[in-house]
N, C-alpha and C positions, 0 to 999 in steps of 0.2 A: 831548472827554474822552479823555486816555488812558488805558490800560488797562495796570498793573501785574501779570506773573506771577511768581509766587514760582518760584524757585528750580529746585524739583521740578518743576511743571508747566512752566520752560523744558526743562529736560532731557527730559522727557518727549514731549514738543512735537518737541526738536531728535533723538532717539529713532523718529518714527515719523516724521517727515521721511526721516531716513537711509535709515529699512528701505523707505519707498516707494520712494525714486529707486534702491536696490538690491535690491529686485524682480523677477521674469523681466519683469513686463507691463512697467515701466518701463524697462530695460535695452531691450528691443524695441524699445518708441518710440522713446529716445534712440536708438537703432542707424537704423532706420528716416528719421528727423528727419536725421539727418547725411547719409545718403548720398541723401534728396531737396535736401537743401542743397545738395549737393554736383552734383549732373544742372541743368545748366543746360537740357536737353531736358525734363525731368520741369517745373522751375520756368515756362518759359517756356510748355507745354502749359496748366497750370492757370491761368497767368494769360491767356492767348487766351481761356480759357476764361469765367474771372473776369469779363472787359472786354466781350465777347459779350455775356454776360447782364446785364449793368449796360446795355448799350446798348437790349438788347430790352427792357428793362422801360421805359427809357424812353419808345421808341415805343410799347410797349402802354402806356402811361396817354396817350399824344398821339394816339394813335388807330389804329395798328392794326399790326400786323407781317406780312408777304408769307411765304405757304408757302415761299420760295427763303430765307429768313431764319434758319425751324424745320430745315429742313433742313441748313442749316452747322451749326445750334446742335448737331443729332443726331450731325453729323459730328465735331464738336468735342469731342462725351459721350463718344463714340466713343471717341477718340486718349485720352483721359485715362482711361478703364478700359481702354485695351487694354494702359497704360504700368504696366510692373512697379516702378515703384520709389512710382510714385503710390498705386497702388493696396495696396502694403504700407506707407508709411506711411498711407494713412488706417484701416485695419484695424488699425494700434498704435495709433494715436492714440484710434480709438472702443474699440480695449481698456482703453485707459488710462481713459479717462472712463466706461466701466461699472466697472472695478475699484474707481476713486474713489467710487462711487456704493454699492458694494458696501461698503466703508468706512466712508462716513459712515453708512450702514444701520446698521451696527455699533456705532458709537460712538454713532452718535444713540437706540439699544436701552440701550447701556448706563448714556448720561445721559438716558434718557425724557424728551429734547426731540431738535427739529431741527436736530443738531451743526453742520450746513453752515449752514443760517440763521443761525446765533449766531457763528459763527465770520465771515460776510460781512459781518451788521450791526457788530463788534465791530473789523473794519476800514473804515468807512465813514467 
């Protein structure tokens, strides 16, 4: 089924669009988002990172992981909170998603249901 908005309600829509993405919180992210884009050192930390723990999870449901194993993984936690570009995009990014949160709070107050709900099912 799709879903027809009148007129108003695009505009209104395409209105609080704009003002999110022109934002301080959302301005951050984007800022933040480019220049880990851009650290091949930042990207490739997180993904070591990524591929570790996808691998230890495996072994732990096969039966078991070697303290020498926890200890890269510690090492590994390590290097990606000690990297400045990682570490501020994820602090935009979880800005960004309590602000969102913050948001929908709002609008779901003002139409007394759960705005994000109705807006997820109504894309599905």
């Amino acid at each position: 089924m799709k879903i027809v908005l009148s007129a108003q309600l695009q505009e209104a829509t395409r209105s609080l669009i704009d003002n999110l993405l022109a934002s301080g919180v959302f301005v951050a992210y984007q800022q933040a988002r480019a220049q880990f884009n851009a650290s091949d050192e930042a990207r490739a930390e997180l993904m070591r990172l990524s591929e570790f723990q996808a691998s230890l999870r495996r072994k732990q449901i096969a039966g078991g992981v070697a303290q020498a194993e926890i200890d890269t993984l510690r090492t590994l936690q390590q290097k990606v909170q000690q990297n400045r570009i990682l570490m501020e995009y994820t602090q935009a990014q979880q800005a960004a998603v309590n602000f969102l949160r913050e948001i929908n709070t709002e609008i779901s107050g003002l139409l007394g249901l759960n705005f994000a709900a109705l807006a997820n099912h109504a894309t599905c």
